[in-house]
C-alpha positions in Angstrom: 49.4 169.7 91.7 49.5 167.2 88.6 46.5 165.2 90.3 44.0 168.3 90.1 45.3 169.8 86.9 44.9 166.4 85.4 41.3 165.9 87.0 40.5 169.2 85.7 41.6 168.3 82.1 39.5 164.9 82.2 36.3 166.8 83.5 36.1 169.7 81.7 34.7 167.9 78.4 31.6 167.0 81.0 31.9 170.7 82.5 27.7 170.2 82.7 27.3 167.0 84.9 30.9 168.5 86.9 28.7 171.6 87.5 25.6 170.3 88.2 27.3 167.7 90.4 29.3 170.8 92.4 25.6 172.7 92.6 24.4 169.7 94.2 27.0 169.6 96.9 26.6 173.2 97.4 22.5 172.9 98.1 24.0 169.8 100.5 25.8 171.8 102.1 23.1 174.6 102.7 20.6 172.0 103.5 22.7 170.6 106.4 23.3 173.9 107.5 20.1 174.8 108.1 19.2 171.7 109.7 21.6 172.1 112.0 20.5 176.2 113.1 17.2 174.8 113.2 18.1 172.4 116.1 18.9 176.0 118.3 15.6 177.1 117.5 14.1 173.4 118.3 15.5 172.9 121.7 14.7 176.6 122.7 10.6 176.3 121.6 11.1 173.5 124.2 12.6 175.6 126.9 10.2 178.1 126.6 7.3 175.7 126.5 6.3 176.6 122.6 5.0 173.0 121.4 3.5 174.8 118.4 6.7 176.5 117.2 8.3 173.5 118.1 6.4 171.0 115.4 6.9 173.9 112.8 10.5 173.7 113.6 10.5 170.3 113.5 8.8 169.6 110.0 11.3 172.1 108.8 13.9 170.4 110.2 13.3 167.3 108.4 12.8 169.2 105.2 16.0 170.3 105.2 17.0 167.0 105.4 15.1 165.5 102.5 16.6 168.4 100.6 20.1 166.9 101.7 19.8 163.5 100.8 18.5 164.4 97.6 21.1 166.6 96.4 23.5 163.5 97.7 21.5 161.4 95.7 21.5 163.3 92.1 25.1 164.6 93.0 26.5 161.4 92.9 24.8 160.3 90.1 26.1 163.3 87.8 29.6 163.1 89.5 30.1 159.4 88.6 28.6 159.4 85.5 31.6 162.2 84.7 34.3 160.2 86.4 33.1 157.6 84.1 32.7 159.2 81.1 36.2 160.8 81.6 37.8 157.1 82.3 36.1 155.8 79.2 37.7 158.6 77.4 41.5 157.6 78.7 41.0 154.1 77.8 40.0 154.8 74.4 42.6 157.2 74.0 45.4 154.5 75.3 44.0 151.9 73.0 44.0 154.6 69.8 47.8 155.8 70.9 48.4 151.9 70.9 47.0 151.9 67.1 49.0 154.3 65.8 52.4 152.8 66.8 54.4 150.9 64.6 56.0 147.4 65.1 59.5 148.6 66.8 57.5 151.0 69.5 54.8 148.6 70.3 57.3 145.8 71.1 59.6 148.3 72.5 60.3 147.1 76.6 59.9 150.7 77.6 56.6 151.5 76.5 53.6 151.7 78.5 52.1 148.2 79.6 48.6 148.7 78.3 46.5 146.0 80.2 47.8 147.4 83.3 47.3 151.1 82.2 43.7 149.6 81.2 42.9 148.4 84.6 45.2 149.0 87.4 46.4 152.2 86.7 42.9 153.7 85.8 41.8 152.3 89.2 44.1 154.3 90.9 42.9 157.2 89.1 39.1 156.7 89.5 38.8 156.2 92.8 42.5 158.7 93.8 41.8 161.4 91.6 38.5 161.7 89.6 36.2 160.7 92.4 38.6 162.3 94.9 38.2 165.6 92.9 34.4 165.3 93.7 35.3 164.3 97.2 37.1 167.3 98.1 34.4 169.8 96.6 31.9 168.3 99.0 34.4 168.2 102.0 35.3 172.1 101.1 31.4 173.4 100.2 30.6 171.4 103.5 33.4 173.0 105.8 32.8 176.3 104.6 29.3 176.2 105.1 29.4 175.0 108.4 31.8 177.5 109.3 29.8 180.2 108.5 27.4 178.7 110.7 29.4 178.9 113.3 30.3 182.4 113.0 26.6 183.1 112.7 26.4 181.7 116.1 29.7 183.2 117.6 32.8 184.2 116.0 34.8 182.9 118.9 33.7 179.4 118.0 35.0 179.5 114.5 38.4 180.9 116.3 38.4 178.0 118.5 37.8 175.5 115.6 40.6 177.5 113.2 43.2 176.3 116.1 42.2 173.0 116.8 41.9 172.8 112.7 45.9 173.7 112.2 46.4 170.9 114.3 44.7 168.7 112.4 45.7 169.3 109.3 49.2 169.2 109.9 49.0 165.6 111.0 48.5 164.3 107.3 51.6 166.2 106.1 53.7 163.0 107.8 52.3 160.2 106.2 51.7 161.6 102.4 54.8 160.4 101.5 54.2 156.9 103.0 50.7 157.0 101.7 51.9 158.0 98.0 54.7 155.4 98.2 52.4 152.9 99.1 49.9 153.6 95.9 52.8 153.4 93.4 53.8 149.8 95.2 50.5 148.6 94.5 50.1 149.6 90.9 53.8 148.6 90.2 53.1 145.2 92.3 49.8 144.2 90.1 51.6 145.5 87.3 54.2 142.5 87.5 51.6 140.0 88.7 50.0 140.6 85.1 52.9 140.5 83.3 54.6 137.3 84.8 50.9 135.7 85.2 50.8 136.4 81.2 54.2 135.0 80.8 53.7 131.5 82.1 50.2 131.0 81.0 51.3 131.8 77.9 53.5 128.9 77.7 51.0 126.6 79.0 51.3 123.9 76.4 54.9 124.2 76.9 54.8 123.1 80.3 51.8 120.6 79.9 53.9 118.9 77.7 56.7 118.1 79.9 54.4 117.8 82.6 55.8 121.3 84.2 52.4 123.1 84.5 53.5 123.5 88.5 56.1 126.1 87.1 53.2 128.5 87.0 52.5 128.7 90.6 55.9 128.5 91.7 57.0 131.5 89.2 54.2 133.9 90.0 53.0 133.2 93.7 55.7 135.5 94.5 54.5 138.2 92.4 50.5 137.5 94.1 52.0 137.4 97.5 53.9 141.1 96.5 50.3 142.0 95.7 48.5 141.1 98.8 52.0 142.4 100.7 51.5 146.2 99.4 48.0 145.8 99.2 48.1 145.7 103.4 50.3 148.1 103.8 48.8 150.5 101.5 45.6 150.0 103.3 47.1 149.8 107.0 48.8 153.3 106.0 45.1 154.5 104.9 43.8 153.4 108.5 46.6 154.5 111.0 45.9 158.3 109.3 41.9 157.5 109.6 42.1 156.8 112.7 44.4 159.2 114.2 42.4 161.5 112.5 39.5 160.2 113.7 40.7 160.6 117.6 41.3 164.3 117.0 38.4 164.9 115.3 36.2 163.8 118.5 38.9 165.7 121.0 37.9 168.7 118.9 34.3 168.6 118.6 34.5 167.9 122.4 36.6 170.9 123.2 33.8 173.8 120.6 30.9 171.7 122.5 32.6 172.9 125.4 33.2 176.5 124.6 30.0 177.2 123.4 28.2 175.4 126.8 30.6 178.1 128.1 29.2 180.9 126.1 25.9 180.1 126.8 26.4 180.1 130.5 27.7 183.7 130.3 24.5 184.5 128.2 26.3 185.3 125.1 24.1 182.7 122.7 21.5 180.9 123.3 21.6 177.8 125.6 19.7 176.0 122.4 23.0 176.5 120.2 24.7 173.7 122.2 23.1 171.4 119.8 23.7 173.1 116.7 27.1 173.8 117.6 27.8 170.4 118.3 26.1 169.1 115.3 28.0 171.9 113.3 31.3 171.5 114.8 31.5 167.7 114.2 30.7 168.2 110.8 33.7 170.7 110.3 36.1 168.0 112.1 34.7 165.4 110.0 35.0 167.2 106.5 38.9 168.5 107.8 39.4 164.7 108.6 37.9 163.2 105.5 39.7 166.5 103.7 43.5 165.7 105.1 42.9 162.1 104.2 41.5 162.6 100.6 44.0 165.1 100.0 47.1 162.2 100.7 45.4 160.1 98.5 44.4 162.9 95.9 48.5 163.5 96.2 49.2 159.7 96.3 47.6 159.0 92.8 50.1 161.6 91.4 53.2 159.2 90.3 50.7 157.0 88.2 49.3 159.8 86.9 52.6 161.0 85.6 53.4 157.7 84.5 50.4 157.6 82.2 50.9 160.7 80.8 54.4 160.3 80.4 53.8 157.3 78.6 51.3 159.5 76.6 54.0 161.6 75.4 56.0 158.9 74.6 54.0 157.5 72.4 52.9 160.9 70.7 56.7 161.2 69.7 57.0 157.7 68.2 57.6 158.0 64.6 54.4 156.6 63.4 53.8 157.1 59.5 56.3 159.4 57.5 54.4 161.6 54.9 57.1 161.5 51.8 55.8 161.5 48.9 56.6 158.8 46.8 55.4 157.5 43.2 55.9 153.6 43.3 53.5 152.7 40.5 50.1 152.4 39.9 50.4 148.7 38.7 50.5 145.6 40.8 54.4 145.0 39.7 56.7 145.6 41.8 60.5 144.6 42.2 62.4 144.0 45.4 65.4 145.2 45.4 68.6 145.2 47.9 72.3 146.3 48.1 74.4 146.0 50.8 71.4 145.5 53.6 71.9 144.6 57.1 70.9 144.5 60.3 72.2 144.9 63.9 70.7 144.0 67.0 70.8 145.5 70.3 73.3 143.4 71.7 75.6 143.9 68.8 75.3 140.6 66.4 75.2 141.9 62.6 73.5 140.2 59.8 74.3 140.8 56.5 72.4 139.8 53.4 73.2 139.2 49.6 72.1 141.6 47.3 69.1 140.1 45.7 66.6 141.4 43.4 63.1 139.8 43.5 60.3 140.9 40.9 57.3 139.6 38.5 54.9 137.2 39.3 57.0 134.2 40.9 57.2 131.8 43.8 60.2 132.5 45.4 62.1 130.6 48.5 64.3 131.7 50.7 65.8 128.9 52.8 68.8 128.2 55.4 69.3 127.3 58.9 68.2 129.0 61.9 69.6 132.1 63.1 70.6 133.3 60.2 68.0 136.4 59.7 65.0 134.9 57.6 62.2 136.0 59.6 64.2 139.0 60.7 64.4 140.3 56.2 60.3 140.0 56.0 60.5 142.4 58.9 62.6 145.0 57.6 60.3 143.8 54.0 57.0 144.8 55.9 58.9 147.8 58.3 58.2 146.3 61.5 62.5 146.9 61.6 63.5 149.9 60.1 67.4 150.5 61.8 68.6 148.7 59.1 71.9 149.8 56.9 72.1 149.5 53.1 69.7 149.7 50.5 66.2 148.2 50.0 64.2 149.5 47.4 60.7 149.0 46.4 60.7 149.9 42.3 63.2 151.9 42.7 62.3 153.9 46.3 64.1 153.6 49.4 61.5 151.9 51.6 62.5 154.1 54.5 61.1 157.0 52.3 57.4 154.7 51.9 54.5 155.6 54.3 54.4 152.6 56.5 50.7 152.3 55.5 51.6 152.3 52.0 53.8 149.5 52.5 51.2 147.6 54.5 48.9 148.1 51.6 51.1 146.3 49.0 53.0 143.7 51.0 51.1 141.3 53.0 52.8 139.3 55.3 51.6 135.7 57.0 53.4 134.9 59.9 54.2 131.3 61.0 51.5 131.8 64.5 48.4 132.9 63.3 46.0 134.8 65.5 42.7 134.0 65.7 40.1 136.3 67.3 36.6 135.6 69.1 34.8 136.8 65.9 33.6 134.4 62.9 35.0 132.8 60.4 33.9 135.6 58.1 35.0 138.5 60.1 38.7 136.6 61.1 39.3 136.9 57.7 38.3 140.1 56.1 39.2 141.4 59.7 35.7 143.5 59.9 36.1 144.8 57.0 32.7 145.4 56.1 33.4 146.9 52.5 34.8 143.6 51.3 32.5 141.7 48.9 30.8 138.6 49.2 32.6 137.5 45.8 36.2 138.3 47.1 35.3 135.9 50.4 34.4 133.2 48.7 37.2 133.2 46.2 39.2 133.3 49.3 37.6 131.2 50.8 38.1 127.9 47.9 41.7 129.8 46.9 42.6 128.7 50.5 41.6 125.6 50.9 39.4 127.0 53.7 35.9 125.7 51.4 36.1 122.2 53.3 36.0 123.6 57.1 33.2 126.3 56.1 31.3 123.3 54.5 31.2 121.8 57.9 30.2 124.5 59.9 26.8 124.9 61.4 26.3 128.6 60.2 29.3 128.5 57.4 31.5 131.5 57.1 29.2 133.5 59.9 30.3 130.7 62.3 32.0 132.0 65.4 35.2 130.5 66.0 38.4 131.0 68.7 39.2 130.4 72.0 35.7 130.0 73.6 34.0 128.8 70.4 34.8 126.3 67.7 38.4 125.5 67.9 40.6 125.2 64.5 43.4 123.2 63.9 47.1 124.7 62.9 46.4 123.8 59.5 43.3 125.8 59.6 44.9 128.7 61.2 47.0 128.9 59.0 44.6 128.9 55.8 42.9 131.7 57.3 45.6 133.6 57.5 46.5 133.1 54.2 43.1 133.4 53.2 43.1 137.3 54.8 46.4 138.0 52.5 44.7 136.9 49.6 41.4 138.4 50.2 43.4 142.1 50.4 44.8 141.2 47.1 48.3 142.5 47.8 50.8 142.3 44.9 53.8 141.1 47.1 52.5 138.6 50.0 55.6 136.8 52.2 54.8 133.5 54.3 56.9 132.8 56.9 57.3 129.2 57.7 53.5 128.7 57.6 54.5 124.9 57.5 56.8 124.9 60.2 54.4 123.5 63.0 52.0 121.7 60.5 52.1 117.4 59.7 53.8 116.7 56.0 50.4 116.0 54.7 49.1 119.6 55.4 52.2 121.3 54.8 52.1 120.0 51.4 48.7 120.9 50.6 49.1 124.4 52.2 52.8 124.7 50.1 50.6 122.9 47.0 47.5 125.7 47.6 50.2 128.9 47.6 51.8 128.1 44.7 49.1 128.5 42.9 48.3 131.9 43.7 48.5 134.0 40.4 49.2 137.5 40.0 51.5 138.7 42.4 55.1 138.3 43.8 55.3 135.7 46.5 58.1 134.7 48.8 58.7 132.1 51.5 60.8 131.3 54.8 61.4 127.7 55.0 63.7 125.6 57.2 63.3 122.9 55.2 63.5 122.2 51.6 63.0 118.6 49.9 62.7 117.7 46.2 58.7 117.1 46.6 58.4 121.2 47.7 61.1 122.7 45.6 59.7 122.1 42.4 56.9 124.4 43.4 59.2 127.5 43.5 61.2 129.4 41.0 64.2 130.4 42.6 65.5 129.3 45.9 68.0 131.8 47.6 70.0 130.3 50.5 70.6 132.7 53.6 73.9 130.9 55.5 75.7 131.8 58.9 78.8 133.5 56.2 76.0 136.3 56.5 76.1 136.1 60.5 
């Protein structure tokens, strides 16, 4: 069974609390079973008129019951803290695979979604499988306990409870299908709701602008009312199998209460075992009911639990880094160099660039309309793309035969969005890099133009900005993110239409503010090229639809 080899896996690196946690249903069990022989001996003090024995009896009785309810108590303290531990463990685990891809695989449609794998589908396996494992050791310690009982009492009662059990348990067998059917619905049903809910809120400025913001409800109610549809059913499922095990469960108990009044009438136990019988029985119909129905939903958590492993391998067999060995130089000069490069998309459209060769410390552009593969060249530059065909060479190495983490280390890349996380100014732009030296930030900082917003800020650079603190304009988006290319020093650093969204006055100063950064190799994506910004550069290299 994938569920239990799976639990198994997870709790074994907590193989203490898992034990201690199993130990404790195991003295449960004991406890309730000798609370329930006790009641024999209680009702029989009584019929023989032994008040004495009978208050012994008693006060051993409700020992046995404290001793119950505090193995309960500590068991499901150690079992959840391992279910938790273990869940903490897959999450980190999906967020670290997610760190280790590269750009291609992370974007790739295919891969795992990891905000539903982070919620959804490690709710289904918390409370189907890790907590169900738990579940099924207490159900199974209980049932075997009480059936010993039972044979201590008479073995024809056990007999009697072994046939009405088969019954029982087949019932289950027709709904795990259903049942397991229903679970994957759900997960797959939230999984959309994210991912369309993510969709259109994402384009909420979009729509605000042309007064569309309605769009949002109208294209994902359907995907909340899929939700709360599957949702239903998955639970109505859940309750038709509760409750016709439930019926059987009190048939049965009825029908061993029944046999052993039977028993006792032809003198074969004793008329006190009526009680415990009953007591003992019911708990052996209700651990085989709770059993059949946490087995279908141990069984039901088994297609998301294949889908998150399967997703694991996946992304185990990404190509992440390759470990060539290369000798690029130890200097910070570097030439660019390419021959015969081009790309193809997935629908079939080719572009094709001019063979170029970019090197020393200059300001280079690189202009032309849209469409015709500017953005698309940083990202075969930076190996976010790497089907391409041709030849691009870093001094003089294929950059296919570069560790992708070497490349990252000498070209820095500023994309036209920037990203701003809910950390401070400080920490947006070194990116918690803790090792980076008060010097190097504040030469960022002024190199930048970034010296004028710190200035302002309440707590300067340790300021917290983003969504739910101090909000930035483009402009000063943008200088941070040229300030965190700057700050890592790289000796090649591409801008891609930083100035695209920007008014002329910031453009120009941001345009004004990079062409003054020394020591390094820089090229820029631009749309737009006038006689004010084209002085700035030394070369401009047009990219036209003859390379479409």
């Amino acid at each position: 069974m994938v569920s239990f080899r799976f639990a198994m896996k997870q709790l074994r690196k907590y193989w203490g609390r898992t034990v201690l946690a199993l130990i404790c249903s195991l003295i449960g069990a004991i406890g309730f079973v000798v609370a329930s022989l006790l009641l024999t001996e209680l009702l029989n003090s009584l019929i023989e008129g032994s008040f004495d024995r009978f208050w012994v009896i008693s006060l051993l009785d409700i020992l046995s019951w404290f001793v119950v309810v505090g193995a309960g108590y500590f068991g499901e303290l150690l079992s959840e803290s391992a279910v938790q531990s273990a869940i903490e463990d897959i999450r980190l685990d999906i967020l670290n695979q997610m760190s280790t891809l590269n750009y291609e695989s992370f974007h790739n449609k295919q891969s795992l979604n990891y905000s539903t794998a982070l919620l959804t589908d490690l709710k289904v396996v918390e409370e189907r499988t890790l907590q169900k494992f738990f579940g099924l050791a207490d159900s199974i310690m209980m049932l075997i306990a009480s059936s010993a009982a039972l044979v201590y009492l008479h073995y024809s009662l056990l007999l009697t409870v072994i046939v009405l059990l088969i019954v029982m348990m087949v019932i289950p067998n027709f709904f795990s299908e259903q049942m397991s059917q229903a679970a994957e619905n759900v997960a797959t049903s939230e999984e959309e709701m994210a991912s369309q809910a993510g969709h259109w809120i994402g384009g909420f400025d979009t729509l605000n602008d042309f007064n569309k913001k309605s769009l949002i409800v109208n294209n994902v109610r359907q995907f909340v009312d899929s939700v709360k549809t599957n949702k239903i059913k998955d639970t109505k499922i859940q309750a038709i199998v509760g409750a016709v095990m439930g019926v059987m469960s009190t048939l049965s108990q009825l029908s061993t209460v029944f046999v052993s009044g039977y028993l006792s009438l032809l003198n074969i136990v004793p008329i006190g075992s009526v009680l415990s019988t009953g007591n003992l029985a019911g708990m052996v119909f209700q651990q085989v009911q709770s059993l059949s129905t946490q087995v279908a939903q141990f069984r039901s958590s088994e297609k998301v639990v294949d889908k998150l492993q399967q997703s694991s391998l996946a992304i185990e067999g990404q190509p992440i880094n390759e470990t060539k060995d290369t000798s690029i130089g130890e200097d910070r000069r570097f030439t660019l160099a390419t021959n015969g490069l081009s790309y193809t998309f997935p629908g079939g459209n080719v572009l094709h660039y001019p063979d170029m060769t970019l090197a020393g410390d200059k300001n280079i552009a690189i202009a032309g309309d849209s469409g015709v593969g500017k953005s698309v060249f940083f990202n075969i530059l930076i190996r976010d793309y790497q089907n391409y065909s041709g030849s691009i060479q870093l001094n003089g190495v294929e950059l296919l035969n570069i560790p992708e983490r070497e490349i990252k280390d000498i070209i820095g890349h500023v994309r036209q969005k920037t990203y701003i996380f809910n950390k401070s100014l400080k920490d947006n732009i070194t990116l918690c890099d803790d090792t980076i030296s008060a010097e190097r930030l504040q030469r960022a900082i002024d190199k930048s133009g970034l010296r004028g917003l710190v200035n302002r800020l309440s707590a300067k650079e340790d300021t917290i900005i983003g969504e739910k603190a101090v909000k930035l304009s483009g402009g000063q988006e943008q200088r941070i993110s040229i300030a965190r290319a700057l700050i890592h020093d790289y000796p090649i650093i591409l801008f891609d239409e930083v100035t695209a969204n920007l008014d002329r006055t910031t453009a120009q100063a941001i345009e004004q503010e990079i062409s003054h950064i020394d020591n390094g190799l820089k090229i820029s994506v631009s749309h737009h090229l006038n006689a004010e910004n084209e002085a700035l550069y030394d070369e401009v290299i047009m990219f036209d639809r003859s390379n479409t």
